[in-house]
C-alpha positions as CSV (number, residue, x, y, z in Angstrom):
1,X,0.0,0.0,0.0
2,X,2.3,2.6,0.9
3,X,4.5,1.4,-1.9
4,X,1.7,2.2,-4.6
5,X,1.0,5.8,-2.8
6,X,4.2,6.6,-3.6
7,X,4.6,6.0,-6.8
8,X,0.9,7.6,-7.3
9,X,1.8,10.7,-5.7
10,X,5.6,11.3,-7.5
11,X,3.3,10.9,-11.1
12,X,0.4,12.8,-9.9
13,X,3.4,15.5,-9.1
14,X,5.2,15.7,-11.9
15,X,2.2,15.6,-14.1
16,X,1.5,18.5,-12.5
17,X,4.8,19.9,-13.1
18,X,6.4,20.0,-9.8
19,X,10.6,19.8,-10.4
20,X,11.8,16.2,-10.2
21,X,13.6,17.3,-7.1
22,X,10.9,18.8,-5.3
23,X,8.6,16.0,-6.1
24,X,11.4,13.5,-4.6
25,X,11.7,15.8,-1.2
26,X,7.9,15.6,-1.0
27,X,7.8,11.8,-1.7
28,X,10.5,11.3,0.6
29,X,9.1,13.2,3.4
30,X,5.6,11.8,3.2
31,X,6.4,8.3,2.7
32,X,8.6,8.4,6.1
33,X,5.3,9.9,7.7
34,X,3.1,7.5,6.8
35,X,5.4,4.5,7.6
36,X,5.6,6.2,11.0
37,X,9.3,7.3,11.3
38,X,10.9,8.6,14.0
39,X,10.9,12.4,13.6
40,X,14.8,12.7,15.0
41,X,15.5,10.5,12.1
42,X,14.8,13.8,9.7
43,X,17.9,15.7,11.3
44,X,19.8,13.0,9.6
45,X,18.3,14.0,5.7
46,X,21.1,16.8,5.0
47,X,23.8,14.7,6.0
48,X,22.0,11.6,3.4
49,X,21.8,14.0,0.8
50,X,25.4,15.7,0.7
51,X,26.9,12.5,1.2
52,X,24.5,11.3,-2.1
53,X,26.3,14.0,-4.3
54,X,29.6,13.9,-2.6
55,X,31.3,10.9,-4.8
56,X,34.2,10.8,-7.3
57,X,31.8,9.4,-10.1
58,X,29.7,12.4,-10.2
59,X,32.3,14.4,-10.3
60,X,32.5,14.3,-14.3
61,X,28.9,15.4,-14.6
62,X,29.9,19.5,-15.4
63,X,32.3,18.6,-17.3
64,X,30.1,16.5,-20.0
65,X,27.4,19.1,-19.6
66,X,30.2,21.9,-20.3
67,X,31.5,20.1,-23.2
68,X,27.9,20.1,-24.6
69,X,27.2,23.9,-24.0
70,X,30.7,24.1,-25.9
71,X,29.9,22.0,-28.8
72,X,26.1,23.9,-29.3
73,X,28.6,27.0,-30.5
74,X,31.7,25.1,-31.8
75,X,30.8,24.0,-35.1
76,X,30.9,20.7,-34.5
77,X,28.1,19.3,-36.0
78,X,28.3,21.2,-39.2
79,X,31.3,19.5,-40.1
80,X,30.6,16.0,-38.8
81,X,26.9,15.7,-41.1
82,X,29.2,17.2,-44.4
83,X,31.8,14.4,-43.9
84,X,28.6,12.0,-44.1
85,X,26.7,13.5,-46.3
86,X,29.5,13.2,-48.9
87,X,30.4,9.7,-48.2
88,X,26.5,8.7,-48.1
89,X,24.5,10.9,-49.6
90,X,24.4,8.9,-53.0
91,X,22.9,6.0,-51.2
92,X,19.3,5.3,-51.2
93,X,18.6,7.2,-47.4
94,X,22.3,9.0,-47.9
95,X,21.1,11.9,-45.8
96,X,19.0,10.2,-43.3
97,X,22.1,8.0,-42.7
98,X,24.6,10.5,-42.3
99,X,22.8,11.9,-40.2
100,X,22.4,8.8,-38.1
101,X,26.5,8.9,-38.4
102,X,26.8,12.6,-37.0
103,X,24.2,11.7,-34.2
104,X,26.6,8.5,-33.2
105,X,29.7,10.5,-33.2
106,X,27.7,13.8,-31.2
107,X,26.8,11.2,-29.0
108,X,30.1,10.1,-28.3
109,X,31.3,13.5,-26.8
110,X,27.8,15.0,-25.0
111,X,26.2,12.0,-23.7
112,X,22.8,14.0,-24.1
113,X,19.6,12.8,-25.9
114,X,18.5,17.0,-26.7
115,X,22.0,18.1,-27.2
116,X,22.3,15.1,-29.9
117,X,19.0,16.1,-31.8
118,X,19.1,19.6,-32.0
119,X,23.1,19.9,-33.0
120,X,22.2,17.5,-35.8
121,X,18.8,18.7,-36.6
122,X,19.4,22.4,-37.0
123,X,21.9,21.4,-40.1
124,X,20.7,18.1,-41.8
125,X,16.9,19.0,-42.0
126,X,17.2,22.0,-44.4
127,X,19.7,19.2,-46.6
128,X,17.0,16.5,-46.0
129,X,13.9,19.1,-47.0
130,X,16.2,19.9,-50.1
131,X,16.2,16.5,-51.4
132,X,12.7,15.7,-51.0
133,X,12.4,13.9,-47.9
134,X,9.5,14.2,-45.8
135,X,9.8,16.8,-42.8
136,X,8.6,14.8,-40.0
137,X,10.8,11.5,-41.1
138,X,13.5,13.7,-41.0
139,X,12.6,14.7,-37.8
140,X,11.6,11.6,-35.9
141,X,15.1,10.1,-37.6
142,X,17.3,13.0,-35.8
143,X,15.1,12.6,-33.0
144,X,16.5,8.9,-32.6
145,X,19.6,9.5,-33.3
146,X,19.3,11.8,-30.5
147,X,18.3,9.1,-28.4
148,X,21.8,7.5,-28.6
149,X,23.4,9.9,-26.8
150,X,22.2,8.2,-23.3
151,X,23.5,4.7,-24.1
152,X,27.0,5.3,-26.5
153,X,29.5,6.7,-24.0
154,X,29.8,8.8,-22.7
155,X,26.7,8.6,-20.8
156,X,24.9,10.7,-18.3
157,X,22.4,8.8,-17.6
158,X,25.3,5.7,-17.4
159,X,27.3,8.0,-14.8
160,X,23.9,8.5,-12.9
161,X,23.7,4.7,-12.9
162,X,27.1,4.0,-11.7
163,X,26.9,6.8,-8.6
164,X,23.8,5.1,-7.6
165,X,24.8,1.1,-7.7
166,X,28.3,1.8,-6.9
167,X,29.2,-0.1,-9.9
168,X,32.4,0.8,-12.6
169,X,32.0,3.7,-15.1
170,X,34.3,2.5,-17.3
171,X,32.6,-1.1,-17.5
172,X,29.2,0.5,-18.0
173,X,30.6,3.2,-20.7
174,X,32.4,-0.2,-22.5
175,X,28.9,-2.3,-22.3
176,X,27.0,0.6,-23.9
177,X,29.6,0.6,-26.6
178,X,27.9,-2.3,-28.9
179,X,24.4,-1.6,-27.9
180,X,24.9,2.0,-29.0
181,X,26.4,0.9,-32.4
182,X,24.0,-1.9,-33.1
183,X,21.1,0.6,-32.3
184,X,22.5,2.8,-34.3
185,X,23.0,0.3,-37.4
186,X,19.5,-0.2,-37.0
187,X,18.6,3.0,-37.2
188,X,20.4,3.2,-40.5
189,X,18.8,0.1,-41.7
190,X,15.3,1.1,-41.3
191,X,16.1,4.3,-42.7
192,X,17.3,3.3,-45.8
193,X,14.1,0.8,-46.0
194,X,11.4,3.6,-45.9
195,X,14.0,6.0,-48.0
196,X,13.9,3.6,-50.9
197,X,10.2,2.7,-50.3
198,X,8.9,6.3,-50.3
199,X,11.5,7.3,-53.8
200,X,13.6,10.1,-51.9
201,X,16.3,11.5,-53.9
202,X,19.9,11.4,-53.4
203,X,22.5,13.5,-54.0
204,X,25.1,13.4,-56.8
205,X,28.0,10.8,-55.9
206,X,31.0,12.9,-54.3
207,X,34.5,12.5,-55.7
208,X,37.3,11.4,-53.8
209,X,38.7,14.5,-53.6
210,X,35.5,15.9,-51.7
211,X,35.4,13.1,-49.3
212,X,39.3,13.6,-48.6
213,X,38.1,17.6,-48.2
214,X,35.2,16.6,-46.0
215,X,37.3,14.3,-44.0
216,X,39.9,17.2,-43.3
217,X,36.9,19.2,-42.1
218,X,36.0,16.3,-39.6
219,X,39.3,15.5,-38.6
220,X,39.5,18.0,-35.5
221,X,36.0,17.1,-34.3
222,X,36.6,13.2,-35.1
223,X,39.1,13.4,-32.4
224,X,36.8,14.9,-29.7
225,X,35.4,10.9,-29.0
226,X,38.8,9.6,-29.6
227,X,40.2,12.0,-26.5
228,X,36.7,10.9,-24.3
229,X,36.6,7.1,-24.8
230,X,39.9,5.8,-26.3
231,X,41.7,7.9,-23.0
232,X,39.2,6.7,-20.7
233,X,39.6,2.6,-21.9
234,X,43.2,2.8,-22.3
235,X,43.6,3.9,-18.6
236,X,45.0,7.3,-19.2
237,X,42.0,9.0,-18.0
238,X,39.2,8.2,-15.0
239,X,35.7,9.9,-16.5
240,X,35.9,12.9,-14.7
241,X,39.5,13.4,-16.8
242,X,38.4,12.3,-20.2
243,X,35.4,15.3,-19.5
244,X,37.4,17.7,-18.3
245,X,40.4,17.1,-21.2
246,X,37.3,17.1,-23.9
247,X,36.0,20.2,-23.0
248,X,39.0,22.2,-23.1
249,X,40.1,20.5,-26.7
250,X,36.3,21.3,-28.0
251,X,37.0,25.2,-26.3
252,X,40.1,25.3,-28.7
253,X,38.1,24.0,-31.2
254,X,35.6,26.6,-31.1
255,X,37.8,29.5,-30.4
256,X,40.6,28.7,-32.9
257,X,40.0,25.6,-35.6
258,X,36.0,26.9,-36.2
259,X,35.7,30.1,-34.9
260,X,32.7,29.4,-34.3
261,X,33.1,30.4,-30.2
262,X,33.3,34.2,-29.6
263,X,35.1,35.1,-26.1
264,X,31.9,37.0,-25.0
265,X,29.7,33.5,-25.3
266,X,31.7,32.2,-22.7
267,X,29.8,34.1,-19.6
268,X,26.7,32.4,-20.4
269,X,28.0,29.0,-21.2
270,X,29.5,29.2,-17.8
271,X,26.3,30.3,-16.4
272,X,24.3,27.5,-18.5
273,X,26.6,24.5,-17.5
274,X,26.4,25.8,-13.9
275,X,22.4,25.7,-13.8
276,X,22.1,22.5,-15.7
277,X,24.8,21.2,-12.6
278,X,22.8,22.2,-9.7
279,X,20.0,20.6,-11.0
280,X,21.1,17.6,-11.5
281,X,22.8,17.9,-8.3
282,X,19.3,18.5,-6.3
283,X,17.7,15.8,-7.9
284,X,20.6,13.6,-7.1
285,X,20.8,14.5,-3.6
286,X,16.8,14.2,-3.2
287,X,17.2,10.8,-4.4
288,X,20.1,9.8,-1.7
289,X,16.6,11.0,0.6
290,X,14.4,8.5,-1.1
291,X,16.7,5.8,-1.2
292,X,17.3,6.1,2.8
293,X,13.1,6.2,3.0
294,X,13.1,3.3,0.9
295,X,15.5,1.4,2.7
296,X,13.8,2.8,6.0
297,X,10.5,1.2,4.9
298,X,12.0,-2.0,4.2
299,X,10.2,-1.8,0.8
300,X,12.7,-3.0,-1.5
301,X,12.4,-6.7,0.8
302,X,9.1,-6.6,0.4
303,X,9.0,-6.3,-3.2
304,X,11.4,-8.9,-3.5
305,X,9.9,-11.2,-1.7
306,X,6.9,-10.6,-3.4
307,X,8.3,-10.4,-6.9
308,X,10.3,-14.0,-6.0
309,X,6.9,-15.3,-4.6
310,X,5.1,-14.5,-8.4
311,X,7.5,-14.8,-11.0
312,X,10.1,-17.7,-10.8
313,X,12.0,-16.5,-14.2
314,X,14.5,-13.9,-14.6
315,X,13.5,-13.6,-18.3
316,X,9.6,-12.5,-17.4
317,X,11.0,-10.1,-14.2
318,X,13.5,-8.5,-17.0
319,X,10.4,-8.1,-19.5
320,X,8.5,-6.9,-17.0
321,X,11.4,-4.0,-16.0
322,X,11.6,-3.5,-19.8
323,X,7.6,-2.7,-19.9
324,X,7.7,-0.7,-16.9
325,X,10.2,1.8,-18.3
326,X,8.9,2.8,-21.5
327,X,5.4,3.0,-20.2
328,X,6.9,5.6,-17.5
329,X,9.3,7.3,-20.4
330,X,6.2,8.5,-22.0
331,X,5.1,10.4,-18.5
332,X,8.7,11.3,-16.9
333,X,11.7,12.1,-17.4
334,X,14.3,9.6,-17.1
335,X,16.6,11.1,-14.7
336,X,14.0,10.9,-12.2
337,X,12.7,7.5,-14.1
338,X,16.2,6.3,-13.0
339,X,16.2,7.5,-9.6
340,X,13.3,6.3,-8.3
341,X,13.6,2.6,-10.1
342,X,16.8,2.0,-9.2
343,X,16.3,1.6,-4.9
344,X,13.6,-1.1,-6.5
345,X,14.8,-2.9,-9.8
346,X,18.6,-3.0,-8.4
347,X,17.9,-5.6,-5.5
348,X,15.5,-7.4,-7.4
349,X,18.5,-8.4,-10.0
350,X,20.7,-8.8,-7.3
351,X,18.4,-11.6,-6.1
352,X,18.5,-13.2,-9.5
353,X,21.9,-13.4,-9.8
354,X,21.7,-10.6,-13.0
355,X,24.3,-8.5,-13.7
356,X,24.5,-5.3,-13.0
357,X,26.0,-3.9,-15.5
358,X,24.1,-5.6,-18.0
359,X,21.2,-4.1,-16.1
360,X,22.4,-0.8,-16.3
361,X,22.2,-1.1,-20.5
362,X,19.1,-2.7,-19.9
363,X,17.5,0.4,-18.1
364,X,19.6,3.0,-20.2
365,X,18.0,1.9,-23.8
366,X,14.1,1.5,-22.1
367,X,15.2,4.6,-20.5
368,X,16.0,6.1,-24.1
369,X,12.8,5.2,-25.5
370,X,11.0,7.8,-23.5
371,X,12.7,10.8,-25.2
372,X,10.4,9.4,-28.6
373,X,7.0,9.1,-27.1
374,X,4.8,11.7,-26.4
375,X,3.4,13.0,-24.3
376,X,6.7,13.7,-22.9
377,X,8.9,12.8,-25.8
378,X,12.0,15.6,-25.2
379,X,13.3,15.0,-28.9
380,X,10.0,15.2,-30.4
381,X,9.7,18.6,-28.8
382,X,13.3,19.3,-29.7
383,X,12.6,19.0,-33.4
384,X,9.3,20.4,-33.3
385,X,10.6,23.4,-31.6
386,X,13.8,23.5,-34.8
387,X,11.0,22.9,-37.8
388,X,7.6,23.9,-36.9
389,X,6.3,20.0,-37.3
390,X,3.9,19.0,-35.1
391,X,4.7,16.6,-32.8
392,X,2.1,14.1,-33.3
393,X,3.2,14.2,-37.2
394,X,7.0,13.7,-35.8
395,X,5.9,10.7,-33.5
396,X,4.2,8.9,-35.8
397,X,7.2,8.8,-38.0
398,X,9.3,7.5,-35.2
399,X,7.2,4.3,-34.1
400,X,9.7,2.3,-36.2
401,X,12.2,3.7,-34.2
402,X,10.3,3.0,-31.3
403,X,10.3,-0.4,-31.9
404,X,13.9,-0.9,-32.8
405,X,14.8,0.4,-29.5
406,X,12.8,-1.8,-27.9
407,X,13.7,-5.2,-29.8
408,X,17.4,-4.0,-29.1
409,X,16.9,-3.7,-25.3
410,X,15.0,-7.2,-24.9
411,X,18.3,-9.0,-26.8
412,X,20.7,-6.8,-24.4
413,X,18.9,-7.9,-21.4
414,X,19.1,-11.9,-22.9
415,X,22.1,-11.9,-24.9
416,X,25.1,-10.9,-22.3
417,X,27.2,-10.7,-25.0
418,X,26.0,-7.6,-26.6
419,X,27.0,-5.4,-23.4
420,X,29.0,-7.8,-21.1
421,X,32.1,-9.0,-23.6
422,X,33.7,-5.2,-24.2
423,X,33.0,-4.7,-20.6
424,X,35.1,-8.0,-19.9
425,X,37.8,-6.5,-21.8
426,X,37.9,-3.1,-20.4
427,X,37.0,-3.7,-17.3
């Protein structure tokens, strides 16, 4: 009972549009209440929450979200879609595919869905309108390709993860490697399908000497993931090293290989990656309050001895987590998705046996799905917000995607292969 009032009450709250962190505090609060805590207990909350927010892992957090504020300006993802549009754009879906490419490679530097899609989107979709594609397919396909940034390293919502379960950043940024890429092949594939079955147009083949040109133009920002996740597996960097090391080489970027980056934007990129900080940081620090009410409450025991009770398979619990996600990604956002899930799913596969980093790709890609489904879609909104489409129109061009996603994140959560064997390596 009190386990179903407090899930009720964090939706009814957000739906609302209470902040996730407020809507945590509340939760938190109430829930100790009604499980009738000891009031001296509260006096203990500051010290749960600083010590929540106070660990190494999160430490590389501003430094990702600085590195995306830095790449919005830095001219990034002009010269990463021109390096695939003239090695694909002959292709039947050339466009749509490189920008599927430029998504994968933004989404190895920012780790962020938005950031992804609207870097992408604000250059391809003018090429895509020119060649005849359809506005909202060309929408919905940025707005997945978008949705990689949270599972190809690095990953936010993978550092999140880590900070929570206490489990290796590195491992989970290597087991996200080949989910990332096979979700993104997919992407590709599909794309191509309905390219060729609607008659797009492609553009004229490019000669050599244009792909070496757009490949020179690349070359600078090819490097940015290089730095990130080549430093971070060979051991030269922890997380928080590879962001900070990234951000300064995609400042120089900006500033002196694009000149895209004028010395006067740097006040309110400052100002933007420390807002986007703190609240993460709040949110992060409600949750440490959550998890201690959980705990409290004993009600991670109790749904584990009820879910072990009702379901004797790990495969039915896992499609059941699976479920579970992407019906809550089309309500919430999946920070706070992650943060209140965790306390509960994370025993449960600890009970099992399950791995939990495998869990932790699991989660990410459900997790992912939710930035493609209204009502609450963030891409969707992203694009609309860059085109004008309405998001309805954008969302029913990304149900393929939709599905994809979720086909991907059922054979991750059976196949331990797909995010367990780079992890083995790396970690």
């Amino acid at each position: 009972m009190v386990m179903f009032a407090i899930f009720a009450g964090v939706l009814l709250l957000l739906l609302l549009g209470v902040t996730t962190a407020v809507t945590m505090g509340f939760a938190s609060i109430a829930t100790f209440l009604m499980a009738g805590g000891d009031m001296a207990r509260l006096f203990l909350v500051p010290q749960r929450m600083f010590s929540q927010v106070s660990g190494i892992t999160l430490m590389s957090i501003p430094f990702f979200l600085l590195m995306g504020n830095l790449m919005s300006v830095g001219g990034i993802s002009q010269s990463l879609f021109g390096f695939g549009r003239v090695c694909l754009g002959h292709r039947a879906g050339g466009l749509s595919n490189a920008a599927i490419v430029a998504c994968i490679v933004m989404a190895a530097m920012s780790g962020s869905a938005a950031a992804c899609a609207a870097g992408i989107g604000m250059i391809a979709i003018a090429e895509m309108t020119k060649s005849g594609y359809n506005r909202a397919f060309s929408c919905a396909t940025i707005a997945a390709g978008g949705a990689l940034g949270p599972i190809i390293p690095p990953s936010i919502t993978l550092i999140l993860f880590a900070g929570l379960t206490q489990t290796s950043v590195n491992a989970l940024f290597a087991a996200g490697t080949v989910p990332g890429l096979l979700l993104g092949l997919a992407f590709m594939l599909w794309s191509s399908y309905v390219c060729k079955k609607e008659g797009y147009t492609v553009t004229p083949k490019a000669t050599w000497s244009e792909r070496w040109q757009g490949f020179k133009d690349a070359f600078w920002s090819l490097l940015t993931p290089v730095i990130v996740i080549g430093g971070m597996f060979a051991g030269l960097f922890t997380a928080t090293e590879a962001a900070a090391v990234a951000s300064f080489y995609v400042f120089i970027l900006g500033l002196f290989v694009f000149k895209t980056l004028r010395l006067k934007d740097i006040p309110s990129i400052l100002w933007n990656t420390v807002e986007q900080t703190a609240k993460v940081m709040f949110v992060i620090a409600t949750a440490g309050f959550f998890q201690y009410v959980l705990l409290y409450t004993r009600i991670p025991q109790q749904t584990i001895a009820f879910v072990s009770t009702t379901f004797s398979s790990v495969a039915v619990i896992l499609l059941i987590i699976i479920v579970i996600l992407v019906i809550m990604g089309c309500f919430m956002e999946g920070t706070a998705i992650l943060l209140i899930t965790v306390p509960i799913f994370v025993p449960i596969a600890k009970s099992f046996n399950y791995d939990l980093i495998q869990l932790g790709i699991v989660m990410c890609i459900a997790l992912a799905v939710g930035v493609l489904t209204p009502p609450v879609g963030l891409n969707l909104y992203v694009m609309a917000s860059i085109t004008g489409e309405k998001v309805m129109e954008i969302a029913k061009h990304s149900v393929g995607y939709v599905v994809i996603m979720i086909l991907v994140a059922i054979a991750v959560a059976f196949i331990p292969g797909l995010s367990l064997g780079l992890a083995g390596i790396v970690g």
